[in-house]
N, CA, C and O atoms as a Tinker XYZ file with bonds, in Angstrom:
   256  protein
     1  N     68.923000  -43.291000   57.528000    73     2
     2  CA    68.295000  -43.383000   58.831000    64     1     3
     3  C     66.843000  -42.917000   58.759000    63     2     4     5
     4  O     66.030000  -43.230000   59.628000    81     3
     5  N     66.558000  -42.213000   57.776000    73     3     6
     6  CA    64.869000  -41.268000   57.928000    64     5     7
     7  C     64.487000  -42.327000   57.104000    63     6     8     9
     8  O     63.262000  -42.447000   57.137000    81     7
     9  N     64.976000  -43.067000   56.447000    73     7    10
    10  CA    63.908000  -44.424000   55.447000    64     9    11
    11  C     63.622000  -45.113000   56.519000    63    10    12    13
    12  O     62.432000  -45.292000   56.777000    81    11
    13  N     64.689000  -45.682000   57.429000    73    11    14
    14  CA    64.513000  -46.275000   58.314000    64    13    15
    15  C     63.047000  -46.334000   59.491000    63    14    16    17
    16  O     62.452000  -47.202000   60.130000    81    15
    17  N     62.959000  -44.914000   59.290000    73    15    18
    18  CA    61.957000  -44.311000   60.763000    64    17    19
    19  C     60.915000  -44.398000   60.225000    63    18    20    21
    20  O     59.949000  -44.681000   60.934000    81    19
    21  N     60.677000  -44.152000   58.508000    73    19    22
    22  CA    59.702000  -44.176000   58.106000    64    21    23
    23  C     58.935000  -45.560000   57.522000    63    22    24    25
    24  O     57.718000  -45.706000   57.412000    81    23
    25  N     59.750000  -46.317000   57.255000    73    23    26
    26  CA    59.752000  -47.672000   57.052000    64    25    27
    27  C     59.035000  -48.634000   58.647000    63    26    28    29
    28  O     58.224000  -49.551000   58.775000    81    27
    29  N     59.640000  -48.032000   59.352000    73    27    30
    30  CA    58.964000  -48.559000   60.861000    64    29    31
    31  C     57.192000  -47.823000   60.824000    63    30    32    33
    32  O     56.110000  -48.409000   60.868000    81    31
    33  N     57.505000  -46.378000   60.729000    73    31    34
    34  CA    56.096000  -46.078000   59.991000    64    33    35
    35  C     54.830000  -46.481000   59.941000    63    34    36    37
    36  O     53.874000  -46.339000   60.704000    81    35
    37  N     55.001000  -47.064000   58.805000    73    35    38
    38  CA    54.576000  -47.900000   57.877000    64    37    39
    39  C     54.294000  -48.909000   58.268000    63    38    40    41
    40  O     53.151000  -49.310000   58.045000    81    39
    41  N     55.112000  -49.634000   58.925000    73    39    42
    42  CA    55.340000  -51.082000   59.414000    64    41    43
    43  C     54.067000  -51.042000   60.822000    63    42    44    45
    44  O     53.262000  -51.929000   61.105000    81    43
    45  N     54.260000  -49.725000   61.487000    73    43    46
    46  CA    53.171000  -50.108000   62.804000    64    45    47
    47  C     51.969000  -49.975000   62.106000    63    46    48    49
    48  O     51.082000  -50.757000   62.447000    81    47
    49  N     51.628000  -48.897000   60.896000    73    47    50
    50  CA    50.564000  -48.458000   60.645000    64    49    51
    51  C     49.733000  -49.833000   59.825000    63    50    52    53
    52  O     48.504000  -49.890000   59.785000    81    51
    53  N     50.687000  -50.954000   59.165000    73    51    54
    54  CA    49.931000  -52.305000   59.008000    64    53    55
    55  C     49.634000  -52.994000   59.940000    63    54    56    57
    56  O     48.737000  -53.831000   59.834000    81    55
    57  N     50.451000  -52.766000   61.298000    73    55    58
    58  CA    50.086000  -53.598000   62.761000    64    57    59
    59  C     48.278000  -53.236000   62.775000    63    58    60    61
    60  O     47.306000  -53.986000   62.861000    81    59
    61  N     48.391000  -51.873000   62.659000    73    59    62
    62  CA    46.711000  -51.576000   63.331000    64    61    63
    63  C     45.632000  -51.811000   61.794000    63    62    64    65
    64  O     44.422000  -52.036000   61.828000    81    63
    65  N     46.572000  -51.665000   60.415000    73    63    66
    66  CA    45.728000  -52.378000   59.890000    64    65    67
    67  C     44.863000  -53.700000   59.699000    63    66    68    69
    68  O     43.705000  -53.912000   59.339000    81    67
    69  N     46.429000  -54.865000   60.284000    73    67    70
    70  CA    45.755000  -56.054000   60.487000    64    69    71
    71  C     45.218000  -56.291000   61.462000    63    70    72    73
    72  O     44.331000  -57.143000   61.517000    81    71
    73  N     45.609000  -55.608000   62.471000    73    71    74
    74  CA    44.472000  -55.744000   63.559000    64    73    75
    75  C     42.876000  -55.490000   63.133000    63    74    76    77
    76  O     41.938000  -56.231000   63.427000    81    75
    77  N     42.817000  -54.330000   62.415000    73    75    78
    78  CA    41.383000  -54.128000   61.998000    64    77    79
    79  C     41.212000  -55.541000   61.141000    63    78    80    81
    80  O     40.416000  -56.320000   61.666000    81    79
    81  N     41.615000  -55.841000   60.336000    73    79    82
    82  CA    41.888000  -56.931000   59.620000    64    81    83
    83  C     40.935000  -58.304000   60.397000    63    82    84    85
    84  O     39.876000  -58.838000   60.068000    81    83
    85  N     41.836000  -58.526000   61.491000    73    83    86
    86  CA    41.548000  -59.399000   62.072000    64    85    87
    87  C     40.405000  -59.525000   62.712000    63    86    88    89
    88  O     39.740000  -60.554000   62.594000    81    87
    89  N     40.056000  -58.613000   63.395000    73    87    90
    90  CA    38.502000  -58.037000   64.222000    64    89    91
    91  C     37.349000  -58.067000   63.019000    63    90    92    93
    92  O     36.193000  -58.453000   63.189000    81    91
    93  N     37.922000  -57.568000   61.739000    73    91    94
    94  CA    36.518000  -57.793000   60.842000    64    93    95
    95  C     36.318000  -59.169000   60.513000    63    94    96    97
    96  O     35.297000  -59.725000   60.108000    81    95
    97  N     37.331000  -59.580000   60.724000    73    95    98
    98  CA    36.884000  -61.167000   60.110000    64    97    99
    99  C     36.499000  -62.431000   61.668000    63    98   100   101
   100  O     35.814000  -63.434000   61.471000    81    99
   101  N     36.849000  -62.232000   62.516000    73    99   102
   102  CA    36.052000  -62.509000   63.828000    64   101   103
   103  C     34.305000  -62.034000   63.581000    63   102   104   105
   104  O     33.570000  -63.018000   63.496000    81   103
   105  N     33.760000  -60.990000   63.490000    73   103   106
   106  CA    32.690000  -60.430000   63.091000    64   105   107
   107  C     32.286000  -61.318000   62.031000    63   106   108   109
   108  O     31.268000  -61.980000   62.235000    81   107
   109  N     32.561000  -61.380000   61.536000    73   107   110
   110  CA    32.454000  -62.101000   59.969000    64   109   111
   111  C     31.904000  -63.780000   60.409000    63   110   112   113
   112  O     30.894000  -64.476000   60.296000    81   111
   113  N     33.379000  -63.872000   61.001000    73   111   114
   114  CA    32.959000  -65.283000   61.195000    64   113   115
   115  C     31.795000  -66.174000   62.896000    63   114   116   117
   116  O     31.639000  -67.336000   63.271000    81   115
   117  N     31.251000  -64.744000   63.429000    73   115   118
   118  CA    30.337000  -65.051000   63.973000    64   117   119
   119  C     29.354000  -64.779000   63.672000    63   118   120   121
   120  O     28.494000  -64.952000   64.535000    81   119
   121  N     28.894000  -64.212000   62.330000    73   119   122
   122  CA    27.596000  -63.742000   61.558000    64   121   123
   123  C     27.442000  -65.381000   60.711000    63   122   124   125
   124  O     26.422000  -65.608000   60.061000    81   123
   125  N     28.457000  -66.338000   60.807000    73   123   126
   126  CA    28.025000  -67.404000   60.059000    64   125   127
   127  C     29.083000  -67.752000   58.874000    63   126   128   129
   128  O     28.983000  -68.770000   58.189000    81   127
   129  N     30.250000  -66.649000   58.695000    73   127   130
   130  CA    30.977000  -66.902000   57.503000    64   129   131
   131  C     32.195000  -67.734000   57.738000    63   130   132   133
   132  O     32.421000  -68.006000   58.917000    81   131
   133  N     33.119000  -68.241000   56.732000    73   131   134
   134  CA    34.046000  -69.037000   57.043000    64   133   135
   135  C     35.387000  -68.907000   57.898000    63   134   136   137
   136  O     35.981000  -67.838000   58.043000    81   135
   137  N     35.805000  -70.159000   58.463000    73   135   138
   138  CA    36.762000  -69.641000   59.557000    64   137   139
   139  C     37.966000  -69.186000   58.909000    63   138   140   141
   140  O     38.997000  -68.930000   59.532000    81   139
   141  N     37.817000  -69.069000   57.456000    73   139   142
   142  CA    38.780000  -69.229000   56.559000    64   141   143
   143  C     39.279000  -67.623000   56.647000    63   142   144   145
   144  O     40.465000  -67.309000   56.549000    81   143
   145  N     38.137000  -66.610000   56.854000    73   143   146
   146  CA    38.538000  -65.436000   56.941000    64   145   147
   147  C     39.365000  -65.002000   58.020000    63   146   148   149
   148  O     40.145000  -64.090000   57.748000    81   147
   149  N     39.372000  -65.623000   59.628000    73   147   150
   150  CA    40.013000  -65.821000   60.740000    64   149   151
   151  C     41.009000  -65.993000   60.500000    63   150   152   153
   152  O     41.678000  -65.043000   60.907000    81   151
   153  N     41.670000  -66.811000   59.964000    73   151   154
   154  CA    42.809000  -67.655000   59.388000    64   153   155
   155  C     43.717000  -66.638000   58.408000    63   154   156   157
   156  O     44.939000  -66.496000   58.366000    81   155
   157  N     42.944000  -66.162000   57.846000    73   155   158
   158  CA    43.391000  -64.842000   56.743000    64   157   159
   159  C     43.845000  -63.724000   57.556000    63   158   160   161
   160  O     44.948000  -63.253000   57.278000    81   159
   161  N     43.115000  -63.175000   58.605000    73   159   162
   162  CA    43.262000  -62.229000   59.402000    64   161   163
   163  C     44.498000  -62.331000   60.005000    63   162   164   165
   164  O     45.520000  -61.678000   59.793000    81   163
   165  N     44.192000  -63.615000   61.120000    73   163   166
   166  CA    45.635000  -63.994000   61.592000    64   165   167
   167  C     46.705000  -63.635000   61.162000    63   166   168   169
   168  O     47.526000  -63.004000   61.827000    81   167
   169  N     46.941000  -64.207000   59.236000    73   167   170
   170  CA    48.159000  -64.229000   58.800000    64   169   171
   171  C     48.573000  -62.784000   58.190000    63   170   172   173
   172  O     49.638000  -62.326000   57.777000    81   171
   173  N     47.310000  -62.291000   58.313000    73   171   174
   174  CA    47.644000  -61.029000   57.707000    64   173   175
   175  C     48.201000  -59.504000   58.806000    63   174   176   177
   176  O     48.601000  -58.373000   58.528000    81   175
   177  N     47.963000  -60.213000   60.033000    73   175   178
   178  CA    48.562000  -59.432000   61.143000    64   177   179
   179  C     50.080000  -59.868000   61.856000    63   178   180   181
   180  O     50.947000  -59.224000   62.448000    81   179
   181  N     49.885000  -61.601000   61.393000    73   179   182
   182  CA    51.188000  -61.694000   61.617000    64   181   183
   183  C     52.703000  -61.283000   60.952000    63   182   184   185
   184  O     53.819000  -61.280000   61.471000    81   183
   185  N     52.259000  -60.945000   59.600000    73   183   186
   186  CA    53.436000  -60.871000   58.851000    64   185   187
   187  C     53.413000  -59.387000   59.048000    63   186   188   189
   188  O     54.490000  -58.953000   58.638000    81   187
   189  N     52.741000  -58.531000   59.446000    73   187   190
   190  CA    52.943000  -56.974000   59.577000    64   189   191
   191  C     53.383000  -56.874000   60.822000    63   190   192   193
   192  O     53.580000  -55.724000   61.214000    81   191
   193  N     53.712000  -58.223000   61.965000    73   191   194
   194  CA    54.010000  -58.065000   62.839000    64   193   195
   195  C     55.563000  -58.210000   62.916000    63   194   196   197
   196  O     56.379000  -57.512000   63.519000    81   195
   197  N     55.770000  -59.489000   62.012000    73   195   198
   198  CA    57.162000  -59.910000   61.706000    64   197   199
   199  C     57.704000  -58.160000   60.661000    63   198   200   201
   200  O     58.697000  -57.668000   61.197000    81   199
   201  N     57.436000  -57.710000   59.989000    73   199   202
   202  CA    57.704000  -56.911000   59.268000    64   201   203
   203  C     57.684000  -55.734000   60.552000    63   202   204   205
   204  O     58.736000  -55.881000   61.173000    81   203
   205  N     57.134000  -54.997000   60.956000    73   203   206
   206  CA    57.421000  -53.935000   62.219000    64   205   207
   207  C     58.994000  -54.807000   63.262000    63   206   208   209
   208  O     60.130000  -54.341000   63.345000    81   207
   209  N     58.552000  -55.932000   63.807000    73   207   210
   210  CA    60.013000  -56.247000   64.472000    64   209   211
   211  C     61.074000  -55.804000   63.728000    63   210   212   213
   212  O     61.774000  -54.917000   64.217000    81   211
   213  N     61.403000  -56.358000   62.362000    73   211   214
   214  CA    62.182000  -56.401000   61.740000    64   213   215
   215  C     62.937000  -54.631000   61.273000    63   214   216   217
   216  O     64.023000  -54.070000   61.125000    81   215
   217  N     61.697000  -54.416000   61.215000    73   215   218
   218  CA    62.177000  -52.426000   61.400000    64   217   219
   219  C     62.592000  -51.514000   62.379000    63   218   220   221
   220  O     62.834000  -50.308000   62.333000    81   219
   221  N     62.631000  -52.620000   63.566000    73   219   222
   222  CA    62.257000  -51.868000   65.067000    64   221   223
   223  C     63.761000  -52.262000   64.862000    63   222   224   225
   224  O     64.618000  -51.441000   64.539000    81   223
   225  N     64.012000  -53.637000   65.087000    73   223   226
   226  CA    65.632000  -54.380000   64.853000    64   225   227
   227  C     66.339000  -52.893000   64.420000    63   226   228   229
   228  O     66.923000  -52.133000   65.193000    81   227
   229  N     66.124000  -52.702000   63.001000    73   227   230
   230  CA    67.109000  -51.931000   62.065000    64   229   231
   231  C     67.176000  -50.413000   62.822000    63   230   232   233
   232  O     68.133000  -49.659000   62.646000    81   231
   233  N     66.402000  -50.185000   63.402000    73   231   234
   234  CA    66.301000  -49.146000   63.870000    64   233   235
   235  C     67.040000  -48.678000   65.105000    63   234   236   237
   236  O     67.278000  -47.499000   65.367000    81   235
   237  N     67.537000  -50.222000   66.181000    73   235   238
   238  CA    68.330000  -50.293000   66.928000    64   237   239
   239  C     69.614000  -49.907000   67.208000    63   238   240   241
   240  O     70.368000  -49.472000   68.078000    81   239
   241  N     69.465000  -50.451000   65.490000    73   239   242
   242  CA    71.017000  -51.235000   65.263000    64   241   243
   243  C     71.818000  -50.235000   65.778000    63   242   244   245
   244  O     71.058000  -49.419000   66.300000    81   243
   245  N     73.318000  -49.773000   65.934000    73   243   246
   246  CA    74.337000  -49.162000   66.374000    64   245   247
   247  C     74.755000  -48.672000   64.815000    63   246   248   249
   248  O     74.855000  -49.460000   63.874000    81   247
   249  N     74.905000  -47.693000   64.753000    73   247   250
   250  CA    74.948000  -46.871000   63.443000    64   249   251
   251  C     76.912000  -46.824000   63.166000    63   250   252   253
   252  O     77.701000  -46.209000   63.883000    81   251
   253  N     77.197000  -47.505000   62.169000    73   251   254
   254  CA    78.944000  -47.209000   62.224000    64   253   255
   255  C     79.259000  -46.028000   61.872000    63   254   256
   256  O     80.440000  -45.681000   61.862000    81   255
C-alpha cells in the first residue's frame, strides 16, 4: 500500500512536470520554433496523465 501512495507520488509530480513541459514549449513555439515541440509537450503530459489516473485507480481499489 505505501508503494502504492508513493507511486501516485511520483505520478502527480510528472503531471506538474509535463505541465512545465508543455508551457516551455508553447514559449518556444511562439519565439518562432517548431510546432513539433508543442506536440512533444502534449504527449509528454499526456502519458503522465494516463500514468497518475492509473495510480489514483490502484489506490482506490478495495484492499482484500
Amino acid at each position: 500500500m505505501t508503494t502504492d501512495r508513493i507511486s501516485a507520488a511520483v505520478s502527480a509530480l510528472g503531471v506538474v512536470a509535463g505541465t512545465l513541459v508543455l508551457l516551455m514549449a508553447f514559449d518556444e513555439y511562439q519565439a518562432g520554433g517548431s510546432a513539433g515541440w508543442v506536440a512533444l509537450g502534449a504527449a509528454v503530459l499526456l502519458a503522465s496523465l494516463c500514468a497518475l489516473v492509473r495510480d489514483v485507480r490502484r489506490l482506490r481499489r478495495p484492499s482484500a
